[in-house]
N, C-alpha and C positions, 0 to 999 in steps of 0.2 A: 556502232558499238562493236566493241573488240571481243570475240569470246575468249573467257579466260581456260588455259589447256585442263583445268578441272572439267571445268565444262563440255569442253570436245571429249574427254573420258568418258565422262558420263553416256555423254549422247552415244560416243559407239559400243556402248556395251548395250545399248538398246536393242532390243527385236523387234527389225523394222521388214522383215519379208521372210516368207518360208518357199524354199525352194526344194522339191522332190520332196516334201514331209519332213526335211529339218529346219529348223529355226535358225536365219541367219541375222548375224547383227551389221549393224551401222559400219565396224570396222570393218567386218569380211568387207561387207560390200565397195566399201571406200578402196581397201586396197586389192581388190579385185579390177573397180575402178582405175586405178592408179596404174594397172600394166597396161590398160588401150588407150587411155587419154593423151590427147594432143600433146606434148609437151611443154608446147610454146602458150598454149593456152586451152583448155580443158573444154571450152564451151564450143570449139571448133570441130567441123568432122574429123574421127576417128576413123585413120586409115594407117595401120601398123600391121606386122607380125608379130606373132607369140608362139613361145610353145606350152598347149596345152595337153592337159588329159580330157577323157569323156567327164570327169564329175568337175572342170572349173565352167565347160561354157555354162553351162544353166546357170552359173554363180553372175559370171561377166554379162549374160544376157539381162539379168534383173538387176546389177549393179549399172549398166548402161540407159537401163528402161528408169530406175530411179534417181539418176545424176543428172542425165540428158535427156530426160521424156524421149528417147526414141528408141529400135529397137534394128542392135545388131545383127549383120550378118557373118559368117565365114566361109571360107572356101582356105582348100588346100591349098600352099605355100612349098616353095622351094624348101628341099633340105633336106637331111636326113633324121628318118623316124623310126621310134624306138618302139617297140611293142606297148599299147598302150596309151604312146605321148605323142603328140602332132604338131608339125607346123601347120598356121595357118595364119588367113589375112583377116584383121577383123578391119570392118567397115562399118559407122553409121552418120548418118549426115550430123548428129551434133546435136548441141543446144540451141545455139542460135536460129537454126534451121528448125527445126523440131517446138521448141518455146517461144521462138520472135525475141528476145529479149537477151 
């Protein structure tokens, strides 16, 4: 069954996790998701750089914990950093790894 893009609306206006005491919805979390995911395929481990602030990883951490039942790491990345904002590498083994499935 195909969801229709009503429906995907719907669902990411949801509040589906609260992270640091705010309410986050379906979307953040999907395109939160959407900067470490595989590209080639989303259920594989997640091994990229990003550049973040302190207030996205806690985001990326429960958006990776809720797409991929597993739970990222980071460590610093080459490159240059701005006060505040950081390269890093995120890593988590995945879905298939982490769900079987």
């Amino acid at each position: 069954m195909t969801e229709l893009p009503a429906e995907i609306a719907a669902m990411n206006k949801m509040v589906v996790a609260n992270v640091n005491g705010r309410a986050v919805t379906r979307g953040e979390l999907s395109a939160a998701f959407d900067r470490v995911a595989n590209k080639v395929n989303w259920k594989l481990p997640i091994n990229t750089v990003i550049t973040v602030t302190g207030d996205d990883m806690p985001v990326i951490v429960e958006a990776v914990k809720f797409f991929a039942g597993c739970i990222p790491t980071f460590t610093p990345a080459r490159g240059k950093n701005e006060p505040g904002v950081y390269r890093v590498r995120v890593k988590a083994k995945g879905y298939y790894a982490a769900v079987g499935a």
